[in-house]
N, C-alpha and C positions, 0 to 999 in steps of 0.2 A: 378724835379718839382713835388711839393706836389699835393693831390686834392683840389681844391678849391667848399665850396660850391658855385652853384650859386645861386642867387637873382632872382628870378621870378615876375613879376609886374602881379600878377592876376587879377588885375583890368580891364586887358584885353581882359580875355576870357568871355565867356558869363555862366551866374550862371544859372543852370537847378533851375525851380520853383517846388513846390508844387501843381500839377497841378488841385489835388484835393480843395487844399485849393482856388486857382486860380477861378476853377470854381461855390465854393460854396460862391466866394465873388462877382457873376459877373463879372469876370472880363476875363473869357476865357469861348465861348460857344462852347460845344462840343456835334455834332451829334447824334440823336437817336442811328443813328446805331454802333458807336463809342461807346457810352456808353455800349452797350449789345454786343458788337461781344467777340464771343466764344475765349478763348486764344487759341485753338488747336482744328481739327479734331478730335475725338476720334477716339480710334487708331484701332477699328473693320472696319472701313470707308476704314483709309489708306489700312489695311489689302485688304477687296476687288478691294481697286483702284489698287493697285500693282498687284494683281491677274487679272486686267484684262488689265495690263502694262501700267496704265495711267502715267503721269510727268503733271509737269506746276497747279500743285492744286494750288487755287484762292477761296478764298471767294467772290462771288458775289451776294448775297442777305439774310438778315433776316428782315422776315418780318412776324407777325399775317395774317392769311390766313381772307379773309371777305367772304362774302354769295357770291361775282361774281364768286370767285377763286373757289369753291366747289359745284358750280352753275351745276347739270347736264346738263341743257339746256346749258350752257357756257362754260363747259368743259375744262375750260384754268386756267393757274397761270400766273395771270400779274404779270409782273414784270418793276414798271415804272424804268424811264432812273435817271432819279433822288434820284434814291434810288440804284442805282446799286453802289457797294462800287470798282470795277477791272475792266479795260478793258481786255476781256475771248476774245473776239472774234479778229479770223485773219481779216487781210483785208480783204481777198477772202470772209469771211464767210459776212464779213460786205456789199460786195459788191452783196452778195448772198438775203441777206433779204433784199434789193430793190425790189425783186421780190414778188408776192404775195403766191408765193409756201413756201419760208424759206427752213431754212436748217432739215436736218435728226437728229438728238439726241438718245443718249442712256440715261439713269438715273439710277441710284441706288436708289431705294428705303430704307426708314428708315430700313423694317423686311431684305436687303442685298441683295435681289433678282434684279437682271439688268433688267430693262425692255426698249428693242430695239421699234425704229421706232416712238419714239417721235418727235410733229416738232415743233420747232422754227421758230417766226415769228416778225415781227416791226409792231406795227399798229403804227400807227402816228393820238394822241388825238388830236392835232389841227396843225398849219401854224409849230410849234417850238417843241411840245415836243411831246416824243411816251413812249411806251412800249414793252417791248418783251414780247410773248404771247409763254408760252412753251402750248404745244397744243396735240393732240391726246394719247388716254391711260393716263389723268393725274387721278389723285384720291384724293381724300379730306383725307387731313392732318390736324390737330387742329394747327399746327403751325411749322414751315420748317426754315432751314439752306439752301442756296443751295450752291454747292460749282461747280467749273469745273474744270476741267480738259484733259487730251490729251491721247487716248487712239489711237494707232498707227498714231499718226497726227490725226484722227478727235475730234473732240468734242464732251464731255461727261459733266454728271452734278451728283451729288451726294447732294441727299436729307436727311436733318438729322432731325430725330423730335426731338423740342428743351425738350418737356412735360416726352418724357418718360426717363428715367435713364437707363444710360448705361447698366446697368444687365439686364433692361427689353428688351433692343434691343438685346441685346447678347442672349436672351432666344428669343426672338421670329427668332432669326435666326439661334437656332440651332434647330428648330419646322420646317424649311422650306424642 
């Protein structure tokens, strides 16, 4: 018995569009944060997440930093719920910010330096929606990535500034 070609009826698979053209005709609206998300951690990031044994990296927030987020008197980076692009958190953890204390964090700073004893918190802006407040030790950034991660099971977060270029980070973290 010979090969036969066969006859495929691709009428019925689905045709992938032009998603740009899609969007630039109306016709597909696609999210701030979709629009601007980084195609990859830059790879100094991963470098210290692996050195301090993290898994499970997640993109969960870019966003321009405003005067509340760098606010000394306010000391926090909000992070509203509506803008978070992963669910990061375990349930434990979830179960954890009910409380008004929140969880413990670590962060990587943009210049690579860890800085322990951050905390994470839920305010809740009205009856429906909240924020996660990353809180103590934070520092004004002109504008952030935040990424998490699993550092022996807990939870970590790795901050990336969007502004400066990779060589500038890679210099200011071999100045540390």
């Amino acid at each position: 018995m010979g090969e036969r070609e066969m006859e495929v009826d691709w009428s019925s698979f689905p045709v992938l569009a032009n998603t740009s053209e899609l969007v630039r005709e109306g016709l597909l609206i696609v999210s701030p944060v979709a629009q601007t998300r980084p195609s990859k951690l830059p790879q100094i990031f991963w470098d210290k997440i692996q050195e301090v044994h993290g898994r499970g990296v997640m993109l969960v927030l870019q966003k321009k930093l405003c005067a509340s987020d760098v606010d000394p008197r306010q000391y926090r980076l909000s992070m509203p719920s509506t803008k978070i692009d992963a669910k990061f958190l375990t349930s434990e953890e979830s179960q954890a910010l009910k409380s008004e204390k929140g969880i413990t964090v670590s962060l990587i700073e943009p210049c690579l330096k860890v800085r322990h004893g951050l905390q994470l918190k839920k305010w809740m802006n009205d009856s429906v929606n909240f924020s996660y407040l990353l809180t103590k030790g934070w520092n004004a950034v002109a504008q952030s990535i935040l990424w998490s991660f699993r550092a022996n099971g807990d939870l970590c977060f790795c901050l990336v500034n969007c502004e400066a270029p990779p060589a500038a980070v890679e210099n200011t973290a071999n100045h540390e």
